[in-house]
C-alpha positions in Angstrom: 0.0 0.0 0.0 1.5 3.6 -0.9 0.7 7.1 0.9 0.7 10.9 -0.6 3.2 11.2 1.5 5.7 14.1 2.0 6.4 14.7 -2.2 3.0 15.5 -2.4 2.7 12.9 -5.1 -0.8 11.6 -6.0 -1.3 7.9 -5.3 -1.4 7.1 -9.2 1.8 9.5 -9.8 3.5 6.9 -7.4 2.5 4.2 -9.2 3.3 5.3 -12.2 6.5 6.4 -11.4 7.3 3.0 -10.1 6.5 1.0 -13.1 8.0 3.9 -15.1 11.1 3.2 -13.1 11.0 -0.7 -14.1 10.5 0.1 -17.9 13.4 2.3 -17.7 15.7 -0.3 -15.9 14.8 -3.5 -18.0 12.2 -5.0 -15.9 9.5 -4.6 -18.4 11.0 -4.9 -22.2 9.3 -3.6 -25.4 5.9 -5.4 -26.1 6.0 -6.7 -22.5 2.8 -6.3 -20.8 2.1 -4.3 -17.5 0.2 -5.5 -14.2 -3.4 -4.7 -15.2 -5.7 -2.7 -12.8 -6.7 -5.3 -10.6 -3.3 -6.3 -10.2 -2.1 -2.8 -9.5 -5.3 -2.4 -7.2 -4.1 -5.4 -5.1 -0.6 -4.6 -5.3 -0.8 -1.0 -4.2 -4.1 -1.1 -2.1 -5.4 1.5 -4.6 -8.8 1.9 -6.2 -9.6 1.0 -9.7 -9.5 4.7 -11.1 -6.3 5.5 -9.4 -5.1 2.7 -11.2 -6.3 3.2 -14.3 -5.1 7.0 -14.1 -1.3 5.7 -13.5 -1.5 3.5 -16.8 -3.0 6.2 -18.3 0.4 8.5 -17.4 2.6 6.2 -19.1 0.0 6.1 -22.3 0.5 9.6 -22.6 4.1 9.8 -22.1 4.3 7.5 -25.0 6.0 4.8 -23.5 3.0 1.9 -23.3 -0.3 1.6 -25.4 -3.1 -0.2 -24.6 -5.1 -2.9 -26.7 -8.5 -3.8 -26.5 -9.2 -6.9 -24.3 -5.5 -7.6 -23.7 -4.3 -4.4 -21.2 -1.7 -2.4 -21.9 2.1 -3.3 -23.1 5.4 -1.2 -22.4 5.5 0.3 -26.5 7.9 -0.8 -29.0 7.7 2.2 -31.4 11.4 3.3 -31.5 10.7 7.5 -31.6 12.4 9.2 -34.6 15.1 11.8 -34.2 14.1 14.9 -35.7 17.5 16.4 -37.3 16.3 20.1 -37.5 19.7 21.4 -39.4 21.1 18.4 -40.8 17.4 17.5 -42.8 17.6 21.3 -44.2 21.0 21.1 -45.8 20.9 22.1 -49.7 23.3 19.2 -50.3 20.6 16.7 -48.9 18.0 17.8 -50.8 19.7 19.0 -53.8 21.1 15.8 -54.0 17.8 13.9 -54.9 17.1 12.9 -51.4 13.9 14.0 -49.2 14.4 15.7 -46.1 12.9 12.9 -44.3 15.9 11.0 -45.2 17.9 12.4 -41.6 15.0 11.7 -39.6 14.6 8.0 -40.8 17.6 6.4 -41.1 16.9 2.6 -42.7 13.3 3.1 -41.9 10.5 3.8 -44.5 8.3 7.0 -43.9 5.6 5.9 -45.8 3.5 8.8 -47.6 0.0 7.8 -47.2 -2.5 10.6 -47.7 -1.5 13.5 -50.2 -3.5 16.4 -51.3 -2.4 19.3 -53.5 -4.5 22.0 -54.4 -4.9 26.1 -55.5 -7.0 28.2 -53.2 -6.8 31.8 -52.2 -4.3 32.7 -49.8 -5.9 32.4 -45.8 -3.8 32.6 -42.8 -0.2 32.5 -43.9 -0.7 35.4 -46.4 1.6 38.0 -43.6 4.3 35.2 -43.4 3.9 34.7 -47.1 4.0 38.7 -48.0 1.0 38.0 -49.9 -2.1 40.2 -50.0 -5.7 39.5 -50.2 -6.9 37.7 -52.9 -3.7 35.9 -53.9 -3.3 32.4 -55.0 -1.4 29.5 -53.2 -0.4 26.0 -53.8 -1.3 23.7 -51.0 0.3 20.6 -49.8 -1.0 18.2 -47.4 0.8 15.3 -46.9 0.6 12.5 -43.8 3.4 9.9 -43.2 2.7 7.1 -41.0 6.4 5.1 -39.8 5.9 1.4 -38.6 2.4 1.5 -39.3 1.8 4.4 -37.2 0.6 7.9 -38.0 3.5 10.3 -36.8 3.2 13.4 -38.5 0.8 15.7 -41.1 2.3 18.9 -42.7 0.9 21.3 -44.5 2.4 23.5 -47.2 1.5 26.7 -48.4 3.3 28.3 -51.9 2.8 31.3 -53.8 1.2 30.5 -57.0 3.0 32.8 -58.9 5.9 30.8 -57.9 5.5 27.7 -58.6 2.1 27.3 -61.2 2.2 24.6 -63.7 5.9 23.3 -61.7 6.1 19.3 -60.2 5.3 21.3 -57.1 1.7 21.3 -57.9 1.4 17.5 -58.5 1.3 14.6 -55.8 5.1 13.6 -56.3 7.2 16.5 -56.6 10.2 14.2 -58.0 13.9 13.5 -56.5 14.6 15.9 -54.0 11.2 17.0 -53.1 9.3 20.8 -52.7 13.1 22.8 -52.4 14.6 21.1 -55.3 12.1 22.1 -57.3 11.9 25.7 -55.9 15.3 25.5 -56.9 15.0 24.9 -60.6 12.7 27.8 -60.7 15.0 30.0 -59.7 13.7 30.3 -56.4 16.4 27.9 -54.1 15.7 28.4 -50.6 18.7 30.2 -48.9 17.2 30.9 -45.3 14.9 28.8 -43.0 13.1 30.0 -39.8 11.3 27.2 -37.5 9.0 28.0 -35.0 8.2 24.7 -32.3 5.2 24.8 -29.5 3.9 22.2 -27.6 0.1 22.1 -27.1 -3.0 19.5 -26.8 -4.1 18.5 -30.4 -7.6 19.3 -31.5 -10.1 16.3 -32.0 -9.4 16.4 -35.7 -5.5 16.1 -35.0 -5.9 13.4 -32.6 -7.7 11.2 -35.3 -5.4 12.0 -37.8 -2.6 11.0 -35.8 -4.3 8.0 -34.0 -3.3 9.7 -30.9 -4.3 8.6 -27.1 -6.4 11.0 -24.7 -4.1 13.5 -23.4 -1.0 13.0 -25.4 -0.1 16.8 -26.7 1.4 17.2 -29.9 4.6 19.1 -31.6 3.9 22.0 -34.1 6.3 23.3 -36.0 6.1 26.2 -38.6 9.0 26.6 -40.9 9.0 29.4 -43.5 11.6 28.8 -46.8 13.1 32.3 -47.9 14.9 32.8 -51.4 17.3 35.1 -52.2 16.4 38.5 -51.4 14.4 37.8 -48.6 11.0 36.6 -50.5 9.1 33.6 -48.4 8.8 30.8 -51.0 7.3 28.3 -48.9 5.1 28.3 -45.2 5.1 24.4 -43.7 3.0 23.9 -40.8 3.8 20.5 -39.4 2.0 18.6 -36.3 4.1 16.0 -34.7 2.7 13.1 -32.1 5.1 14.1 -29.3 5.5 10.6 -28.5 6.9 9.7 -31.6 10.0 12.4 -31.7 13.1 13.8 -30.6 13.9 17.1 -31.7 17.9 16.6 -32.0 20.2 20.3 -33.0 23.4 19.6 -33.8 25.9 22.8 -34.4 29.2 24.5 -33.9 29.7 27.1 -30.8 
């Protein structure tokens, strides 16, 4: 049986700290499963909420899922390492190879929703410079890593940029969005990124497949060309679960 105690810790805190304590240390391995509520209940002289809330800490933390009629397992999802600078390099993608490419290693991002269409400019027209009534390409994409949905981005172009380009088809070709940008005289030279953490909307947490209460990454990057002009806005929403944010540079 456990007390509040002098930490202050609620009772399912405890508990949760405890078995996050044994995942960490090897007790419980990837796919293993966890004492159940009424184990935890007996083990812990708890009630079954308390228990349920302190498997439901480790759900949202990412490191154990449940599965219908079988309880909940420590997660085997290995999270990806977000390369922020590395990903962004002109010799990556000017090379032919995706900006996914850092992130992923030897493991297939698969692409498996795309949508690409023109619609008058809406709330990135100020990052864009564009005024009222202008025309942008739109991008969304989703990519789903080990049969999980881990990320959907959204990109917004000027259409006087890149109309009738590869841009504006479903597969943009070897090197992706700046590659092409690129051979329209537009190569991205600058990049800005703007990262918040917050709760997804219910929309987002379909998408993503996420749990209740696990929050979500958003990052906004805007390309600039030479000169300054914003060729590119990409609003991106990460399931925080699935990611580490890794920046790698000199002093």
């Amino acid at each position: 049986m456990i007390s509040q105690g002098s930490t202050g810790q609620p009772k399912y805190q405890q508990i949760a700290d405890a078995l996050r304590t044994a995942i960490q240390s090897g007790e419980y391995g990837p796919g293993d499963r966890l004492p159940g509520e009424n184990d935890l209940m007996a083990t812990y002289g708890v009630a079954r909420m308390t228990a349920r809330q302190a498997l439901g800490v480790l759900q949202n933390e990412g490191l154990a899922e449940a599965r219908k009629g079988a309880g909940v397992f420590v997660r085997t999802f290995k999270p990806l390492r977000r390369r922020g600078i590395e990903r962004l390099a002109r010799e990556r993608w000017g090379s032919g190879r995706s900006v996914w490419s850092a992130d992923t290693e030897d493991r297939e991002l698969v692409l498996d929703q795309v949508e690409v269409r023109e619609e008058a400019v809406g709330r990135p027209a100020d990052a864009l410079g564009l005024s009222a009534g202008s025309r942008v390409w739109v991008r969304s994409r989703r990519f789903v890593l080990d049969g999980k949905p881990v990320l959907f981005a959204t990109s917004y172009l000027p259409s006087d940029v890149v109309a009738d380009s590869a841009i504006t088809r479903a597969d943009t070709g070897p090197g992706g969005t700046y590659a092409r940008l690129a051979e329209l005289g537009h190569e991205p030279v600058h990049f800005r990124e703007e990262i918040r953490c917050r709760m997804p909307s219910a929309d987002e947490a379909e998408r993503l497949s996420l749990s209740m209460g696990t929050p979500v990454v958003q990052i906004v990057r805007t390309a600039f060309a030479e000169g300054g002009r914003a060729v590119e806005v990409n609003e991106m929403t990460l399931d925080s679960a699935s990611y580490v944010l890794e920046y790698e540079f000199d002093a």
